[in-house]
LOGUGU-402632 format. One line per field, with one value per residue (C-alpha): residue number from 0; chain; x, y, z. Coordinates in steps of 0.02 Angstrom, whole numbers, plus 50000, padded with zeros to 5 digits. Layout:
N
resi = [NUM;...]
chain = [A;...]
x = [X;...]
y = [Y;...]
z = [Z;...]
END
This chain:
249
resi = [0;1;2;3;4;5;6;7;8;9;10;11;12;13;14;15;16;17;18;19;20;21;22;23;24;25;26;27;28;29;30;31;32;33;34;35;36;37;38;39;40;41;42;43;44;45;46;47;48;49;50;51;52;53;54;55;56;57;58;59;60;61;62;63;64;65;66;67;68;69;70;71;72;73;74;75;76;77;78;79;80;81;82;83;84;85;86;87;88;89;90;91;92;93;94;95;96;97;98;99;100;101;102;103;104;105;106;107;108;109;110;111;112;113;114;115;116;117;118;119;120;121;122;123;124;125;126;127;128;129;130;131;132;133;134;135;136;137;138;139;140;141;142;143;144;145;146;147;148;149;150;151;152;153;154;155;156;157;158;159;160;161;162;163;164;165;166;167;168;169;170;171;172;173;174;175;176;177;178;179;180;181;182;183;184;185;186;187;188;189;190;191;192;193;194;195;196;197;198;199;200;201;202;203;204;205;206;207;208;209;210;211;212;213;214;215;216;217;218;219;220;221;222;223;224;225;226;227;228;229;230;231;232;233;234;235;236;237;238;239;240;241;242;243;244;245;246;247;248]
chain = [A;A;A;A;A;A;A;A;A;A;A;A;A;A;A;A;A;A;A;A;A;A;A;A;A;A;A;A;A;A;A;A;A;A;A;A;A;A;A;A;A;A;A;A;A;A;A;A;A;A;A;A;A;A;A;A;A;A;A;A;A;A;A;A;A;A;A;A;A;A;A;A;A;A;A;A;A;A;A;A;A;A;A;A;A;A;A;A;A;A;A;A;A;A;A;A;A;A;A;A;A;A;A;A;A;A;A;A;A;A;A;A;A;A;A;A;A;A;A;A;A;A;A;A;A;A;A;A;A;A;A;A;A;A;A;A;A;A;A;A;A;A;A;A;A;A;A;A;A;A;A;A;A;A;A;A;A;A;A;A;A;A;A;A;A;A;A;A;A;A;A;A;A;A;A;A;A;A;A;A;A;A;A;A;A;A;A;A;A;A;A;A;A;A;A;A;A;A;A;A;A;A;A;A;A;A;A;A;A;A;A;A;A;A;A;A;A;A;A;A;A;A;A;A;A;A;A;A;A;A;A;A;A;A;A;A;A;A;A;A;A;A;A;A;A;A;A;A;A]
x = [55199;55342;55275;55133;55198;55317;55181;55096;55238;55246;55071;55050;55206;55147;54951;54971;55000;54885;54754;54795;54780;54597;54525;54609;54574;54392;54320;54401;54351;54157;54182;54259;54115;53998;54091;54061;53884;53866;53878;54027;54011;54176;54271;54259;54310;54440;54393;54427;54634;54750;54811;54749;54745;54592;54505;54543;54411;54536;54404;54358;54521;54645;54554;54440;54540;54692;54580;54484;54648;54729;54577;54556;54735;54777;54673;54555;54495;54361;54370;54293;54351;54272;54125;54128;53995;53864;53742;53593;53493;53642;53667;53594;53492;53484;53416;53525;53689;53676;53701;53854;53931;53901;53972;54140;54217;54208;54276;54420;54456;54433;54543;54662;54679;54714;54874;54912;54910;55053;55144;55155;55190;55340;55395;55405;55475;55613;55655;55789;55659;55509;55478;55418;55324;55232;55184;55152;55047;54948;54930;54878;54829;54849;54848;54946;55084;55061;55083;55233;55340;55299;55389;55526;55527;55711;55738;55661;55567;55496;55436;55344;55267;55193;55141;55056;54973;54912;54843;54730;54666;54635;54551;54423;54369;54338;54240;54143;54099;54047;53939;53829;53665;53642;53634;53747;53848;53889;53808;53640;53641;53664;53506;53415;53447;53377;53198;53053;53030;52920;53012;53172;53104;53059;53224;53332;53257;53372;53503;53525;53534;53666;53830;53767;53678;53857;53946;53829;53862;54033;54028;53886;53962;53900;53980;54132;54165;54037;53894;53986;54141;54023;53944;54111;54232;54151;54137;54334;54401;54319;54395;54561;54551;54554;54664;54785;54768;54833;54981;55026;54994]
y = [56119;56026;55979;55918;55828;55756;55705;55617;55530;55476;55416;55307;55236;55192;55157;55077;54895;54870;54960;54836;54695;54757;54766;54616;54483;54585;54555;54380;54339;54349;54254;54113;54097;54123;53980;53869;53909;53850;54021;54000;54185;54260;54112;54103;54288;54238;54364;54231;54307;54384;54474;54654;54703;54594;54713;54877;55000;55135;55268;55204;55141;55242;55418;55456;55420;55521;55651;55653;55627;55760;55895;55835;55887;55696;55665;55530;55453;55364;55240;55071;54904;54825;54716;54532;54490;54347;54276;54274;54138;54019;54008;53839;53943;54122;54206;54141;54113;54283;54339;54238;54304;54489;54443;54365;54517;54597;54446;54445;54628;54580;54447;54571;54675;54539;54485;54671;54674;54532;54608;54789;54683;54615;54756;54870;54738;54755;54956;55019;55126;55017;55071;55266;55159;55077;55229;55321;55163;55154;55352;55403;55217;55182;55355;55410;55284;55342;55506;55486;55356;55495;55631;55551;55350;55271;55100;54958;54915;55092;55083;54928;54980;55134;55009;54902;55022;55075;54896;54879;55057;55028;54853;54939;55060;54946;54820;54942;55049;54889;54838;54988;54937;55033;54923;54896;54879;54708;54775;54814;54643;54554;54652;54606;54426;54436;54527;54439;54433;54581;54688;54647;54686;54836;54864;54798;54956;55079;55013;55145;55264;55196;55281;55468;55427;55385;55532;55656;55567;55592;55784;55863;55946;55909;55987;56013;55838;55740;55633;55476;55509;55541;55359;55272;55347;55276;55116;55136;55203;55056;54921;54999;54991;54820;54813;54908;54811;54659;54750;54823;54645]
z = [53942;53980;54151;54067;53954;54091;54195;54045;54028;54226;54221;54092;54134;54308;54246;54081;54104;54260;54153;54012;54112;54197;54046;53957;54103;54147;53968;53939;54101;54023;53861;53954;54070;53915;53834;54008;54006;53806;53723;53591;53508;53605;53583;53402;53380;53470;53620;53756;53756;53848;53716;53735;53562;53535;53683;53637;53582;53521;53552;53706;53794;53707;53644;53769;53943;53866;53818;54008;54096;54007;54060;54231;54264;54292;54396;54358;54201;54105;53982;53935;53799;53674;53749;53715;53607;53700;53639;53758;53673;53674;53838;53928;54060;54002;54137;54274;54177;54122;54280;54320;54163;54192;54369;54296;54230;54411;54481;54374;54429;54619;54600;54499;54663;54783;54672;54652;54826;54840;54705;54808;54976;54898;54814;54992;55070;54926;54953;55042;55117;55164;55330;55225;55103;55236;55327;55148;55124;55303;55277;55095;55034;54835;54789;54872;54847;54652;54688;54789;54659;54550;54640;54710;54669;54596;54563;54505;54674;54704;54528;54563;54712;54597;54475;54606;54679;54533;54514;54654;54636;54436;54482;54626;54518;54381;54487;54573;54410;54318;54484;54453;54415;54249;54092;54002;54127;54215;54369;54267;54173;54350;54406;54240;54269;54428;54386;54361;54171;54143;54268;54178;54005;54074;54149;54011;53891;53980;53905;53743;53888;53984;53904;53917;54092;54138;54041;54136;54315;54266;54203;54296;54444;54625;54763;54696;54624;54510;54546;54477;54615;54742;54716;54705;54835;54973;54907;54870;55029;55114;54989;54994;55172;55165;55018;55126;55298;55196;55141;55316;55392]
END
């Protein structure tokens, strides 16, 4: 138990303020490109903030990825924010702004990982030991950097290379989970916007069955993993790839 509670304690230390900022800039990130469009909803709920209190589902972001993290052995978890409310008919164009809102709050995360990417550059540069970081880095990727501040990080600049690498991996998943194209997800509003009309009515109804598609993706086991891994890793081995060549540049 104490291990557990130990390793609790080592993960959200390492995961909680890049997760904080994901969500924070990721939902903002849509009400200010709402507002730019003509849609004023988010900012007068005062949604277009960094402060992540206003973004917080407690369920959601707090409840639920405790609760998975905790039964996946730490593994991975799942978790989502409050959306930003937008108002479809108050946008100038609402077919093709749409899109470019759904598409901001994956933006924001892609542009999350780049500056995580600087952040963990710096901060192996800064260790005593940043020739094994590098390697760690070129070997294991994001991950495994995590895993390895865990066990045997010290100091301020091993910590931050935990925390960074915790960054870009938070910020892929994010982008490419919110790229899927099942509503309401950004990925399935993009494809919504881009439908012809009747198509996208037609599309748009699957949206009351988004949550528990993604719940079963995510529990249903497939090979020894779950359907919703199998989709994603690909995608985020070959963006952390890239991720990663930056760093080792």
């Amino acid at each position: 138990m104490d291990l557990n509670v130990n390793q609790l304690v080592q993960t959200l230390a390492i995961y909680a303020l890049p997760v904080l900022f994901a969500i924070t800039l990721h939902e903002a990130a849509h009400g200010y490109v709402a507002r730019h469009f003509g849609d004023m909803t988010a900012h007068a709920q005062g949604r277009i903030s960094l402060n992540p209190v206003r973004h917080v589902d407690v369920v959601g972001t707090i409840v639920v990825p405790l609760v998975i993290l905790f039964l996946s052995g730490y593994k991975f978890f799942f978790g989502w924010a409050k959306p930003v409310p937008v108002n479809y008919s108050a946008l100038r164009k609402p077919r093709q702004h749409m899109a470019w809102v759904a598409a901001a709050g994956p933006a924001a995360n892609l542009l999350m990982a780049l500056s995580w990417v600087l952040v963990l550059r710096v901060s192996i540069a800064s260790s005593s030991r940043a020739d094994a970081w590098a390697e760690v880095a070129s070997q294991h990727g994001t991950s495994g950097l995590v895993e390895v501040v865990m066990r045997h990080g010290s100091g301020a600049a091993e910590y931050l290379i935990g925390v960074s690498a915790a960054g870009v991996l938070v910020n892929l998943v994010f982008m490419l989970l919110n790229l899927l194209p099942i509503p309401p997800l950004d990925g399935g509003r993009i494809v919504t916007s881009l439908l012809p009309r009747r198509a996208a009515g037609g599309f748009a109804k699957i949206e009351r069955f988004g949550l528990p598609l993604l719940l079963i993706l995510l529990f249903v086991p497939v090979y020894g993993s779950n359907a919703l891994s199998l989709i994603l890793s690909p995608l985020i081995v070959e963006s952390e790839a890239l991720m990663r060549a930056m760093v080792l540049l």
